[in-house]
N, CA, C and O atoms as CSV, one atom per row, in Angstrom:
chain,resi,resn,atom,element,x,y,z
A,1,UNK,N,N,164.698,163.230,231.361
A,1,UNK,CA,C,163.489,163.990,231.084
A,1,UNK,C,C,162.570,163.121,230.222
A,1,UNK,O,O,162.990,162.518,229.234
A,2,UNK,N,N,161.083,163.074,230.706
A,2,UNK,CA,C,159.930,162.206,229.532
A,2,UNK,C,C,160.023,163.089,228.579
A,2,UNK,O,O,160.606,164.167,228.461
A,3,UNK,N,N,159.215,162.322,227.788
A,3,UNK,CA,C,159.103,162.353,226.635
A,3,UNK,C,C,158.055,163.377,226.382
A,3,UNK,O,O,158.081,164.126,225.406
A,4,UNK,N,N,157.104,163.382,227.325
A,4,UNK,CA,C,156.131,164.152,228.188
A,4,UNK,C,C,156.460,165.793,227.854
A,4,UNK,O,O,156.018,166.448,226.909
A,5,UNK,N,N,157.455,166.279,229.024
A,5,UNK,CA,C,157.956,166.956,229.618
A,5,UNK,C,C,158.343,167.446,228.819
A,5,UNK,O,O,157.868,168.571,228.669
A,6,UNK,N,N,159.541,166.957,227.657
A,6,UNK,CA,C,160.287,167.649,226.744
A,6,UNK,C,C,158.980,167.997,225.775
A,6,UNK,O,O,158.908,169.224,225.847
A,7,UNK,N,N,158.454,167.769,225.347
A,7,UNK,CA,C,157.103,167.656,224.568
A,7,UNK,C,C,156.542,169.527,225.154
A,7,UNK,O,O,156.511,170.579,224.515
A,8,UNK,N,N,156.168,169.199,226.654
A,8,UNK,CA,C,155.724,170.503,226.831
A,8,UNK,C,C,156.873,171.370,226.753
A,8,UNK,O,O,156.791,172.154,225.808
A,9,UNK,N,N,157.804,171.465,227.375
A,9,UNK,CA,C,158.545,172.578,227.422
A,9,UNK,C,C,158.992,173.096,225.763
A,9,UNK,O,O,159.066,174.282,225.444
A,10,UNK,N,N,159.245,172.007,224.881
A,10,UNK,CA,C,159.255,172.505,222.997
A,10,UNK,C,C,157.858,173.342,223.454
A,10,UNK,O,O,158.046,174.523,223.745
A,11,UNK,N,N,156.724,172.925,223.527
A,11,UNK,CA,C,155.288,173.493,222.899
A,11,UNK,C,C,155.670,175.241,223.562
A,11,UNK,O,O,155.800,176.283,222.919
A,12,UNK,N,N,155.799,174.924,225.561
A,12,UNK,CA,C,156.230,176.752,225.846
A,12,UNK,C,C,157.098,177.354,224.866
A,12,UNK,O,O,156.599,178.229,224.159
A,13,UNK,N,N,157.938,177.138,224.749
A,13,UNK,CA,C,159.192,177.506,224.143
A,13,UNK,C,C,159.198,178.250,222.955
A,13,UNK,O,O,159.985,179.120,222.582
A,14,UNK,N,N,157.752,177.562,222.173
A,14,UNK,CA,C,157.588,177.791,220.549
A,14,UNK,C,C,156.775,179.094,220.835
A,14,UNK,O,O,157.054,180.133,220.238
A,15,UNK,N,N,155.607,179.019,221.899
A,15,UNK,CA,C,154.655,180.298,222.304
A,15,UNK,C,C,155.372,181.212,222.600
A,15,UNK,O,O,155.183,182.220,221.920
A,16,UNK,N,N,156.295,181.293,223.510
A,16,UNK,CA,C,157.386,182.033,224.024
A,16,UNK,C,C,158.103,182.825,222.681
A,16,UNK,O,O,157.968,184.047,222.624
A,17,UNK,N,N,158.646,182.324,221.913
A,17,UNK,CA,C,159.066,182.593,220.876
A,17,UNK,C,C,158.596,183.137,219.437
A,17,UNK,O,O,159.180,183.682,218.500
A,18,UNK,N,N,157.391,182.774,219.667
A,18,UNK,CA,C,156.677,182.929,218.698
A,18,UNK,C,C,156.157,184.597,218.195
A,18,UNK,O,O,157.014,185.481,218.197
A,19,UNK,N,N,154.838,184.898,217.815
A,19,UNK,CA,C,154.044,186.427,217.529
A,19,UNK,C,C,153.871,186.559,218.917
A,19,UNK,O,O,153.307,187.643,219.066
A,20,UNK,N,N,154.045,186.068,219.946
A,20,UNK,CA,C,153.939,187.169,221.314
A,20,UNK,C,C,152.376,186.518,221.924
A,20,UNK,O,O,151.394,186.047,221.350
A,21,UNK,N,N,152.796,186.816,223.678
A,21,UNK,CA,C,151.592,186.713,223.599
A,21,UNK,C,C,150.920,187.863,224.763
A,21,UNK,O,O,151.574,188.824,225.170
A,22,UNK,N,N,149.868,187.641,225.088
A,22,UNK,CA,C,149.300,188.995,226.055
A,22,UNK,C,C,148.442,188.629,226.579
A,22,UNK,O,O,147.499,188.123,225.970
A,23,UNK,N,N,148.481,188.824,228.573
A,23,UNK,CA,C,147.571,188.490,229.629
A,23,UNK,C,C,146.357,189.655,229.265
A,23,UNK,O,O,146.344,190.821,228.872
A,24,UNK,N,N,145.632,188.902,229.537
A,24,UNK,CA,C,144.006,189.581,229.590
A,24,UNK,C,C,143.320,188.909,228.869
A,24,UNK,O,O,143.581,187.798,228.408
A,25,UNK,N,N,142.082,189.763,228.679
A,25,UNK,CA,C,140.346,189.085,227.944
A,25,UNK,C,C,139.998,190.206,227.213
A,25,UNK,O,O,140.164,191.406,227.433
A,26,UNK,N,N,139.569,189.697,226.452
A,26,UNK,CA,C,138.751,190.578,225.064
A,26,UNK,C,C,137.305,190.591,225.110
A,26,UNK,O,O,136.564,189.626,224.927
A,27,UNK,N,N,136.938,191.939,225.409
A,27,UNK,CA,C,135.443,192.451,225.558
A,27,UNK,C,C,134.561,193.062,224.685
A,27,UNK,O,O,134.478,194.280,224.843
A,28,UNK,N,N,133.840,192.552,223.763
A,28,UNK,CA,C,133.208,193.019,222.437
A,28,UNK,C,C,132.259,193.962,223.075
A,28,UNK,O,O,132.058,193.632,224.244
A,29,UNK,N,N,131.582,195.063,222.700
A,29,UNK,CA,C,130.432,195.804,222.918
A,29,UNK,C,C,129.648,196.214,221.981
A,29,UNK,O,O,130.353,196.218,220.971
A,30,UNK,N,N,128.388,196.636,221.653
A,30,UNK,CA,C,127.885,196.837,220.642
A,30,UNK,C,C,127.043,198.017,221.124
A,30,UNK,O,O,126.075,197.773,221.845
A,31,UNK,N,N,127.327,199.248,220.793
A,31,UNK,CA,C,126.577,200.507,221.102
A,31,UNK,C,C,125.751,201.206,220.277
A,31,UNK,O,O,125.396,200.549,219.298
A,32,UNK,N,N,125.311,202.347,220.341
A,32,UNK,CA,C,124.617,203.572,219.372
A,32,UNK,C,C,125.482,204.523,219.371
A,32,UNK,O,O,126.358,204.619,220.231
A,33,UNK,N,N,125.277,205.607,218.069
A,33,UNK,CA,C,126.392,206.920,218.518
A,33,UNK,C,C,125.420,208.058,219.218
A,33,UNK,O,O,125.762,209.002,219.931
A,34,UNK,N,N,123.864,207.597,218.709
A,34,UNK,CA,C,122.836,208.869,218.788
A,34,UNK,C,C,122.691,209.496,217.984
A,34,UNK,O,O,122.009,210.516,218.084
A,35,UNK,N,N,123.392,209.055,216.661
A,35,UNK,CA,C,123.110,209.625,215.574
A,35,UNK,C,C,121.600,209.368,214.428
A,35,UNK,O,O,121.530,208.384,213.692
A,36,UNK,N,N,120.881,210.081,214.469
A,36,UNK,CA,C,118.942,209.739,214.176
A,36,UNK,C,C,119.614,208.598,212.497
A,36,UNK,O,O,119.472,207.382,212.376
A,37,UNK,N,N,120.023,209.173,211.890
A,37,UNK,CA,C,120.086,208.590,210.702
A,37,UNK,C,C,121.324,207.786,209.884
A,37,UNK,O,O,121.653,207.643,208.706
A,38,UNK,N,N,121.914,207.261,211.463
A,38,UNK,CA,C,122.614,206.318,211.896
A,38,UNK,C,C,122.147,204.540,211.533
A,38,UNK,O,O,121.123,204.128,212.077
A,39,UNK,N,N,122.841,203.703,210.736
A,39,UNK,CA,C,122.223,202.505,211.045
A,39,UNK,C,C,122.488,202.052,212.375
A,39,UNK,O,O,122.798,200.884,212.141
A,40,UNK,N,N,122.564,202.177,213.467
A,40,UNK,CA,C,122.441,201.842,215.142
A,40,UNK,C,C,121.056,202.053,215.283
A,40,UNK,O,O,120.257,201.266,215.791
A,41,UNK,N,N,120.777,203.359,214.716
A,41,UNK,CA,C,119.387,203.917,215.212
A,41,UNK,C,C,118.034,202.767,214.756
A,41,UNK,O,O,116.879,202.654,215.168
A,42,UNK,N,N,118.772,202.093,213.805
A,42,UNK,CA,C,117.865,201.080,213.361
A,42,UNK,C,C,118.392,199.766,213.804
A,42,UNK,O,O,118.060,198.953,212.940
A,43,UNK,N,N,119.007,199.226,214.674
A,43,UNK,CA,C,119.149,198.262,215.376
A,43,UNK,C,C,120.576,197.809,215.055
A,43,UNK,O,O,121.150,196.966,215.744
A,44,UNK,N,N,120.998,198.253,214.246
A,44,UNK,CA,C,122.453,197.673,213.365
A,44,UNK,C,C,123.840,197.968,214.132
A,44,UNK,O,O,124.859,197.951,213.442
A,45,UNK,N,N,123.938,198.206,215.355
A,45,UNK,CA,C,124.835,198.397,216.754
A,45,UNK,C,C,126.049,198.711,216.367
A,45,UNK,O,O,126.283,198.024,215.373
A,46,UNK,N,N,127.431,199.739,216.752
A,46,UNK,CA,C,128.790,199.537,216.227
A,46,UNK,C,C,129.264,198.520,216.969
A,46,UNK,O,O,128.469,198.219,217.859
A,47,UNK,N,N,130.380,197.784,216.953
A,47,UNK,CA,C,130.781,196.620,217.521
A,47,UNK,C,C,131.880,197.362,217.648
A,47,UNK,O,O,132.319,198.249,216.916
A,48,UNK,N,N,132.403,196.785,218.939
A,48,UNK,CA,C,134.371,197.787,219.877
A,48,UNK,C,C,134.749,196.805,220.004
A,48,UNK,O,O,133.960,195.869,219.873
A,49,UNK,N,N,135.736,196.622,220.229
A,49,UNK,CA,C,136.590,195.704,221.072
A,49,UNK,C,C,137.288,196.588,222.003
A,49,UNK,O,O,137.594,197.762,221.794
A,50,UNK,N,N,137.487,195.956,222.960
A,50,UNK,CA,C,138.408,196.191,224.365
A,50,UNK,C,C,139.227,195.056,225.279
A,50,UNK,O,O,138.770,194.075,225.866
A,51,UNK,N,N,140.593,195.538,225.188
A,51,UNK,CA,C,141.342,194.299,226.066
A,51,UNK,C,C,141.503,194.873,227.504
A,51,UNK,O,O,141.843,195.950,227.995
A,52,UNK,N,N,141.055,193.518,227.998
A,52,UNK,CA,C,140.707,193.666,229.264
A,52,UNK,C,C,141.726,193.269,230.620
A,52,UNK,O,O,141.616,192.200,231.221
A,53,UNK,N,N,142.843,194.454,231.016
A,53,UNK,CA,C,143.546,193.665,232.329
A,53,UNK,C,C,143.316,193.882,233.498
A,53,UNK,O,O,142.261,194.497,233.656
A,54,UNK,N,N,143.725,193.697,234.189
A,54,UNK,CA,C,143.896,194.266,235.742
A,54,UNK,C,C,145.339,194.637,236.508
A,54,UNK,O,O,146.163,194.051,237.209
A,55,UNK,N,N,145.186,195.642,236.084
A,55,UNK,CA,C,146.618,196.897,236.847
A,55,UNK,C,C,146.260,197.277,238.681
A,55,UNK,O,O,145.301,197.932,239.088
A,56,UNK,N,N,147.288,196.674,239.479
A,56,UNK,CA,C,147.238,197.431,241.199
A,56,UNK,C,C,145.976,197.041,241.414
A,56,UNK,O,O,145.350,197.989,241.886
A,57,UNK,N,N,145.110,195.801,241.250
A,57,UNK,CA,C,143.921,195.958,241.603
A,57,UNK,C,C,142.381,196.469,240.680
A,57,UNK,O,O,141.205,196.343,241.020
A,58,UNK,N,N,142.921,197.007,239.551
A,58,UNK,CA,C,141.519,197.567,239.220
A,58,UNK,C,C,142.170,197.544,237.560
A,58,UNK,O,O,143.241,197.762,236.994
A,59,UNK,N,N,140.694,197.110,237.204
A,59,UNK,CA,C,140.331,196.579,235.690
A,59,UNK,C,C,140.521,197.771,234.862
A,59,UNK,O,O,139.812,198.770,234.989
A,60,UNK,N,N,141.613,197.657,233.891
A,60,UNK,CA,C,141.641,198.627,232.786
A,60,UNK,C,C,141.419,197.948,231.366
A,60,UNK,O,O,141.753,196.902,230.809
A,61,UNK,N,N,140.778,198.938,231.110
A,61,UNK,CA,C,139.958,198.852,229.316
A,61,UNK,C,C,140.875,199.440,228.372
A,61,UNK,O,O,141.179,200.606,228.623
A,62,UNK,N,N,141.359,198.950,227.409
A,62,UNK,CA,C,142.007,199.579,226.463
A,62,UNK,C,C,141.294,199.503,225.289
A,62,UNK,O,O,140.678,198.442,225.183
A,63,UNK,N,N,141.185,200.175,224.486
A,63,UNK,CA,C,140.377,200.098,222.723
A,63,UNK,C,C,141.100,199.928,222.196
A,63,UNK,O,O,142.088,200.656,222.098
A,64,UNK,N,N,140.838,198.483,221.411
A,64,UNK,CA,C,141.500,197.734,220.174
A,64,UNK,C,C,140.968,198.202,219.353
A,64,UNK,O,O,139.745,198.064,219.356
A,65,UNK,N,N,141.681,199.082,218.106
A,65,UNK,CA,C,141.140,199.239,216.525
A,65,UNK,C,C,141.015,197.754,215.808
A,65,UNK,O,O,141.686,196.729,215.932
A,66,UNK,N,N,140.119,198.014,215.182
A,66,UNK,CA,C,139.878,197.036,214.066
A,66,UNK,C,C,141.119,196.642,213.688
A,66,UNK,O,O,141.417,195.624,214.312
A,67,UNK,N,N,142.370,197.147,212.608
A,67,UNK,CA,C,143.690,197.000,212.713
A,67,UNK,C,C,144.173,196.066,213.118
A,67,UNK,O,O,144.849,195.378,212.353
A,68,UNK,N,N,143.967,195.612,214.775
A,68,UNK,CA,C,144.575,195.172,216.133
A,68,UNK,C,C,143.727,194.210,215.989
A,68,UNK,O,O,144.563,193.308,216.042
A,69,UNK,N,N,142.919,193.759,215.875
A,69,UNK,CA,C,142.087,193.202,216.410
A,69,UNK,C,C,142.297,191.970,216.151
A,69,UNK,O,O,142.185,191.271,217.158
A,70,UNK,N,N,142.644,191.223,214.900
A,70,UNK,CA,C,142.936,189.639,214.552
A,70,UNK,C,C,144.175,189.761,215.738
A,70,UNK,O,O,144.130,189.094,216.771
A,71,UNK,N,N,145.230,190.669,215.442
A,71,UNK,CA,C,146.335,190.273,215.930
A,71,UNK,C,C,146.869,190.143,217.831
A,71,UNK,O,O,147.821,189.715,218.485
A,72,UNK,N,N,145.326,190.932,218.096
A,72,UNK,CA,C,145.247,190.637,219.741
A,72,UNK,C,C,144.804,189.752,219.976
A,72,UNK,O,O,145.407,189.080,220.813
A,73,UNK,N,N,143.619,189.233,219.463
A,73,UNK,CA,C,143.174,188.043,219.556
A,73,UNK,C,C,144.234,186.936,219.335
A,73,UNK,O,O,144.390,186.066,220.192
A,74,UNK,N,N,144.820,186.953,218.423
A,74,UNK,CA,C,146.004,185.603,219.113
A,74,UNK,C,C,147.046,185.501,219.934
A,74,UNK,O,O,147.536,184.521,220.496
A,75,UNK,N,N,147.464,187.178,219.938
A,75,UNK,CA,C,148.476,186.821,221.227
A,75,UNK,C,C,147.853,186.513,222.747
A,75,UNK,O,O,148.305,185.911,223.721
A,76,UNK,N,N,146.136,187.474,222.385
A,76,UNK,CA,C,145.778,186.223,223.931
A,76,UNK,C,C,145.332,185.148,223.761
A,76,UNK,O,O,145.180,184.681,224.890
A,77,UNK,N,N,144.943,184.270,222.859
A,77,UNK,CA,C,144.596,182.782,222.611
A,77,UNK,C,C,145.893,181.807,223.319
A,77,UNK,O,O,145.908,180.839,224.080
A,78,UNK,N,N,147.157,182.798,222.479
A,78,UNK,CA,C,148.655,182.308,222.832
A,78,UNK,C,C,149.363,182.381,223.901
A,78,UNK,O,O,150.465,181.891,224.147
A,79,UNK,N,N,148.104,183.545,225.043
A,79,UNK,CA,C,149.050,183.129,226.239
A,79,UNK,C,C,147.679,182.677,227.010
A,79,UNK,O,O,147.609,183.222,228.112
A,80,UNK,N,N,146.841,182.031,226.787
A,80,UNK,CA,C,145.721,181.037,227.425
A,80,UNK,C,C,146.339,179.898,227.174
A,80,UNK,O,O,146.624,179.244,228.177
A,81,UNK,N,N,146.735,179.305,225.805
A,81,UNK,CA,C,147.716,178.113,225.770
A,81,UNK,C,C,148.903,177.998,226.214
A,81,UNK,O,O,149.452,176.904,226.092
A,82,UNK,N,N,149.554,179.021,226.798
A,82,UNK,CA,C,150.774,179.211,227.444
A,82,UNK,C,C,150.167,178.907,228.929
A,82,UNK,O,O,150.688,177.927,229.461
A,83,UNK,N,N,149.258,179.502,229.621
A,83,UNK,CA,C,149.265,178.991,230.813
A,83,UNK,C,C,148.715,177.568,230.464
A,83,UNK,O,O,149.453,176.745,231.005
A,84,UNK,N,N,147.452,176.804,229.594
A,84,UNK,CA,C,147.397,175.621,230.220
A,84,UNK,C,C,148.546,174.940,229.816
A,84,UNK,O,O,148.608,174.014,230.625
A,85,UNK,N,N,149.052,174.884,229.410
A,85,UNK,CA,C,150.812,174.314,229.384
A,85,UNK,C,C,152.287,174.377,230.817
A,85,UNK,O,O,153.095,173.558,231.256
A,86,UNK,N,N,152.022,175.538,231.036
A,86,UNK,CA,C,152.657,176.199,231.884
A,86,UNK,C,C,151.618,175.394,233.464
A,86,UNK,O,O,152.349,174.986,234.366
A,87,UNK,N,N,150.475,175.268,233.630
A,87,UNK,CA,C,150.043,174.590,234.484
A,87,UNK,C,C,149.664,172.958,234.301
A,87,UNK,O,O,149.332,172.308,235.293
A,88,UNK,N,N,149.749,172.238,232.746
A,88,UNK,CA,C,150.106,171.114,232.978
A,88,UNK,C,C,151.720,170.358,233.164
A,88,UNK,O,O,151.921,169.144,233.167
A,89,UNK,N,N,152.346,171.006,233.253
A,89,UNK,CA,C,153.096,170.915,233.368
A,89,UNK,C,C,154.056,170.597,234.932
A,89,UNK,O,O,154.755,169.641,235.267
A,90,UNK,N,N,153.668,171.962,235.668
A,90,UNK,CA,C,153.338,172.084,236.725
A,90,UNK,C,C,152.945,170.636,237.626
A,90,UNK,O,O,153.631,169.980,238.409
A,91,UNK,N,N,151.433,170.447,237.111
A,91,UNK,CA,C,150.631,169.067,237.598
A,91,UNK,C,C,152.174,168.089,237.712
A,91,UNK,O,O,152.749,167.839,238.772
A,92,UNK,N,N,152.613,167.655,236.357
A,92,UNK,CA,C,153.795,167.130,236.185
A,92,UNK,C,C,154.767,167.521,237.601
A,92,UNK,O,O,154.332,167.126,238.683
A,93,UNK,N,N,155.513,167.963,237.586
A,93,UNK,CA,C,156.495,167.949,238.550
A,93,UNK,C,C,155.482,168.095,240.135
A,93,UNK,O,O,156.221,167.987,241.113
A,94,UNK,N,N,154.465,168.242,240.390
A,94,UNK,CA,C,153.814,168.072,241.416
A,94,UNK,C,C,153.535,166.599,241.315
A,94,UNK,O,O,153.516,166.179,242.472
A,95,UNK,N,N,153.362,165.848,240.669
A,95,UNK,CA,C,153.200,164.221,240.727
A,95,UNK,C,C,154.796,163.514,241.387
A,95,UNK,O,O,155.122,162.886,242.394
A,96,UNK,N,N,155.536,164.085,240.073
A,96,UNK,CA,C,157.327,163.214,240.863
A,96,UNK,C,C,157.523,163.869,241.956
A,96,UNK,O,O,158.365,163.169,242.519
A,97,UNK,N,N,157.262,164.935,242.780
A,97,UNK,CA,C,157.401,165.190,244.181
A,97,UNK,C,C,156.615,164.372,244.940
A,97,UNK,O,O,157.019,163.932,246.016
A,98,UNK,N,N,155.552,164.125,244.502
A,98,UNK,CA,C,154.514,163.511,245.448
A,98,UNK,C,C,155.243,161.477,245.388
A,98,UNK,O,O,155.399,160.742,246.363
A,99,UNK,N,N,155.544,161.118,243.772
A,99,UNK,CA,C,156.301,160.010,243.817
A,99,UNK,C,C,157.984,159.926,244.293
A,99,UNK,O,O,158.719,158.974,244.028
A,100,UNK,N,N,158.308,160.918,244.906
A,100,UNK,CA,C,159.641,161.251,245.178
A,100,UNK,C,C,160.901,160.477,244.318
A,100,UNK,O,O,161.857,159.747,244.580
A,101,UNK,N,N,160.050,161.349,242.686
A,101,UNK,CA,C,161.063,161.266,241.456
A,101,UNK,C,C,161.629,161.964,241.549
A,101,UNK,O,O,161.306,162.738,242.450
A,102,UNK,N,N,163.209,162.398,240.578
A,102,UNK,CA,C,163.494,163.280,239.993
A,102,UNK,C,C,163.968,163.605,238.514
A,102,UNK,O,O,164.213,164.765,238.185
C-alpha cells in the first residue's frame, strides 16, 4: 500500500470516526413574521436555517435551531470532505487498474 493510499484511508477513517457526519446542504433564509413593530418590518430579516436532503426523489427541508446549527454545519463540511476523499481515492485505484497494478 502507498504511502498515498494509507494517508487517505487514516484521513476516511478519522471522519468516519470522528463528531459524525451528514449528507445534504444547508439553506439559510431570511424572512418577515408580519409583525408591524417587528424589526423585519424595518428591513432587519429573521435568518432560518434548513438542512437540505433528498428522500425517494423529492427534497426535504428540515429546521435547524440555532442550538444545531454550528454542530450541523460540521457534520456536513465532514461528510463533503469525506466524499472528496472517498472520490480521490477512488481516482487512485482507477489509475492501478488502468496501469494493471495491484
Amino acid at each position: 500500500m502507498s504511502l498515498r493510499e494509507r494517508d487517505l484511508r487514516s484521513r476516511l477513517s478519522q471522519l468516519i470516526a470522528g463528531e459524525g457526519v451528514l449528507h445534504g446542504t444547508l439553506d439559510e433564509r431570511a424572512r418577515t413574521c408580519g409583525k408591524p413593530n417587528c424589526k423585519c418590518a424595518r428591513g432587519e430579516k429573521h435568518i432560518s436555517l434548513y438542512l437540505v436532503v433528498r428522500e425517494e426523489g423529492k427534497l426535504r427541508h428540515l429546521y435547524v435551531p440555532e442550538s444545531y446549527a454550528n454542530q450541523v454545519r460540521n457534520w456536513v463540511a465532514h461528510y463533503q470532505r469525506l466524499l472528496a476523499l472517498a472520490e480521490e481515492l477512488s481516482s487512485m485505484y482507477w489509475e492501478k487498474i488502468q496501469k494493471r497494478e495491484k
